[in-house]
N, C-alpha and C positions, 0 to 999 in steps of 0.2 A: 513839792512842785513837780520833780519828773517822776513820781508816781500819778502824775494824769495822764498821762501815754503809755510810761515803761509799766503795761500791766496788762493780766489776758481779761477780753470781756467775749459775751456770745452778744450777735446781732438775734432779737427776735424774728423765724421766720415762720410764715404759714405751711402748711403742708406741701405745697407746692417748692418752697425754700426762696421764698419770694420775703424780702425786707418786709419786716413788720411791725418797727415800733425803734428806739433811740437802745443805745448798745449798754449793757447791762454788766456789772462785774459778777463771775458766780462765786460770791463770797457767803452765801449762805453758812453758818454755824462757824465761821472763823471770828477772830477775834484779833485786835493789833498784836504782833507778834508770834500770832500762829495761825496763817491765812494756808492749811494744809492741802496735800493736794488730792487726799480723800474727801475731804471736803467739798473742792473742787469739782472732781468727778460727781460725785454724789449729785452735786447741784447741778452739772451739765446733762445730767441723764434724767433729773427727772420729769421733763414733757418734751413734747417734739418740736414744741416754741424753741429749743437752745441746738435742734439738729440743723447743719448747714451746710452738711456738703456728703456725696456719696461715696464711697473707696472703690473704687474700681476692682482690684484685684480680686474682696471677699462680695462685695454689692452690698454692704452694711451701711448702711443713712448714720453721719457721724457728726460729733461736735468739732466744734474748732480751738485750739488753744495758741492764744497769742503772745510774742514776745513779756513772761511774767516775770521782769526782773526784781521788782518789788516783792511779788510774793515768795521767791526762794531768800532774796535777801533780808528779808525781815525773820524769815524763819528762823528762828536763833539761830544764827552765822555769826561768827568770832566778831566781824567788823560791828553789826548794829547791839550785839550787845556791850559790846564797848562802848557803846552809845555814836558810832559816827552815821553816818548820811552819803546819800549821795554825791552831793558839793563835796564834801572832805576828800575824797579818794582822786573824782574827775574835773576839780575847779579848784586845784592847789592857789593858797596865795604867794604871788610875786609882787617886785617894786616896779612901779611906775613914776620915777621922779624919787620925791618926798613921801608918796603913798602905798599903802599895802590893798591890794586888793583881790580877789579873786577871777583867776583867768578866764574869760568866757571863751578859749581856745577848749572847750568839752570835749575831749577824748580819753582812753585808757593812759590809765599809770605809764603804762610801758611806753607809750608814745610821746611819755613826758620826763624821761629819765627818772621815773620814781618818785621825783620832789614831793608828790603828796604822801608818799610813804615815809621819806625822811622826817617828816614831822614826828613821827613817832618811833618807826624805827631806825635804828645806828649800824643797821648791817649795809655792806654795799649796794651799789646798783643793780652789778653780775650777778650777787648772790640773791637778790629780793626777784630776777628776773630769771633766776633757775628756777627757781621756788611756783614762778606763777605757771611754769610752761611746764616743771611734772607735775599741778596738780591737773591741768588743763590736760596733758597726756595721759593719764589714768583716765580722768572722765572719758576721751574720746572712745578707750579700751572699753570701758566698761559699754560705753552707748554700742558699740560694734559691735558689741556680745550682742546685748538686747536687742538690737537692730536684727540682726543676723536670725534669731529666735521669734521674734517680732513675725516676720519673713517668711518663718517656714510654717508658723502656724498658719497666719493669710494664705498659703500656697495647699494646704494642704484644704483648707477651705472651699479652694477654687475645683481641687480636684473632686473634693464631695457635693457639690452644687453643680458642676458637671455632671457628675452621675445621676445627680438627684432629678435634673433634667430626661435623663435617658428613662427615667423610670424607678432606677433601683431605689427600694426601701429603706429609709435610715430612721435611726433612733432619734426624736426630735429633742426627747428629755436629754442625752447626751450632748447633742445638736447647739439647745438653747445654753447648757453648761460653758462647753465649750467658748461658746459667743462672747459669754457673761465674763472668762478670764481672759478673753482677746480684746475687750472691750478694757477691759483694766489694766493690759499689760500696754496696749499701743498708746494711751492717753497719757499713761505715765512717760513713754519715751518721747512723745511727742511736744511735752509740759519743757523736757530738758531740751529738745531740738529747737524748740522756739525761744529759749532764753537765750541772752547775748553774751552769755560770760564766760561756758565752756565750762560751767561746775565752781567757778573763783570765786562766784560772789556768795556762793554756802557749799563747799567741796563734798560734807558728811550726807548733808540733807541731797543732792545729787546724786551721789554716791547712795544712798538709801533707795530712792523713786527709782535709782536705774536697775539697783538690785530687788527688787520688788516686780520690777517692767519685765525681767527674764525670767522671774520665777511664774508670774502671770502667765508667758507666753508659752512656758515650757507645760505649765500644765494644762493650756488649751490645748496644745501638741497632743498631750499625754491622753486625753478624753476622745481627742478628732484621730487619732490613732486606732484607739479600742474600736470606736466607732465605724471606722473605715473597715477594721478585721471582722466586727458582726455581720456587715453589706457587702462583703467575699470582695470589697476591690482592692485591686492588688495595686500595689506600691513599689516603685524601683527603689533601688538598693539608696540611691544617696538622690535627696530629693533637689531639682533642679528647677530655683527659684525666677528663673525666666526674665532675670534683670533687665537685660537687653531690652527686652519687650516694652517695659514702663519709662527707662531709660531713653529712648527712643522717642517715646509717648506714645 
């Protein structure tokens, strides 16, 4: 049931990025319990029916990834292979009267003093909500990192598409390289920024796509680098990702 919303789909668009048909899940080559997020990718890149929006910072026409709480939580995470759901976690049952039913008060655990956890686990409240805020502060670290990484390769983008404007000469084979790991490192952070959970609902499998997301970025870095030093443009000492700028809008 809340896998008909809590899940990423692409809108078909035309070339123009104009709505083109009813919203699509890119589930292509997954299967129940492994809806991966190479997969994913794979399936968002390949025609320009699944591009929907432009990035400003590098000018790259890009897919969109929506809220895919389903797809990390299915992904063998400790909870569904345990065999629970959704309702178990965030529709704990209480008494009403003579009856047991399930809360349709729907929010997080934590909001609920845990009672859905108490079903199965016997450790405290304090402790079961220690528990969920360092997995959730790891993930944020680790997103910061890739975020940060994410960031300078786009920046370093804007500065070689500057140039490339002026005239100067670049390597397009490096060029499209480059693209191709920025394209995979920002999808991946973007897959975890749009999920609701902060890493909880599959901590390893987050922790995996975010460490994946930096390695991507670092080696688009590492390509639009060489690149940059074959094209004589020079580079300040620590690069200055212009936050303010986007921040602002």
């Amino acid at each position: 049931v809340c896998a008909q919303c809590h899940i990423t789909y692409y809108v078909p668009r035309t070339h123009e990025k104009k709505v083109n048909g009813d919203v699509v899940q890119p589930w292509t080559g997954g299967q129940w319990g492994n809806i991966s997020i190479e997969n994913i990718i794979k399936d968002l890149l390949t025609d320009t029916k699944r591009i929907e929006w432009k990035q400003k910072v590098t000018g790259f026409d890009m897919p969109f990834v929506r809220h895919p709480e389903f797809e990390l939580f299915t992904k063998g995470s400790v909870h569904f292979n345990a065999g629970l759901a959704c309702a178990d976690c965030h529709m704990p049952y209480k008494r009403v009267g003579s009856y047991k039913i399930s809360t349709h008060d729907v929010a997080s655990p934590v909001k609920q003093d845990f009672a859905a956890c108490a079903q199965c686990h016997t450790e405290s409240a304090d402790w079961l909500k220690k528990q969920v805020f360092i997995i959730q502060e790891s993930t944020i670290s680790l997103f910061s990192r890739a975020g940060y990484a994410n960031a300078t390769a786009a920046r370093l983008f804007e500065i070689v598409n500057e140039n490339r404007v002026k005239g100067v000469k670049i390597d397009q084979n490096l060029y499209a390289k480059a693209k191709e790991s920025y394209m995979q490192g920002f999808i991946r952070l973007n897959f975890i920024s749009a999920e609701n959970s902060t890493g909880f609902h599959n901590p390893s499998e987050a922790s995996r796509i975010l460490g994946d997301s930096a390695s991507f970025a670092d080696k688009s870095e590492t390509l639009l680098r060489q690149l940059i030093t074959q094209a004589g443009i020079t580079l300040p000492e620590k690069i200055n990702l212009n936050l303010s700028k986007f921040l602002n809008g």
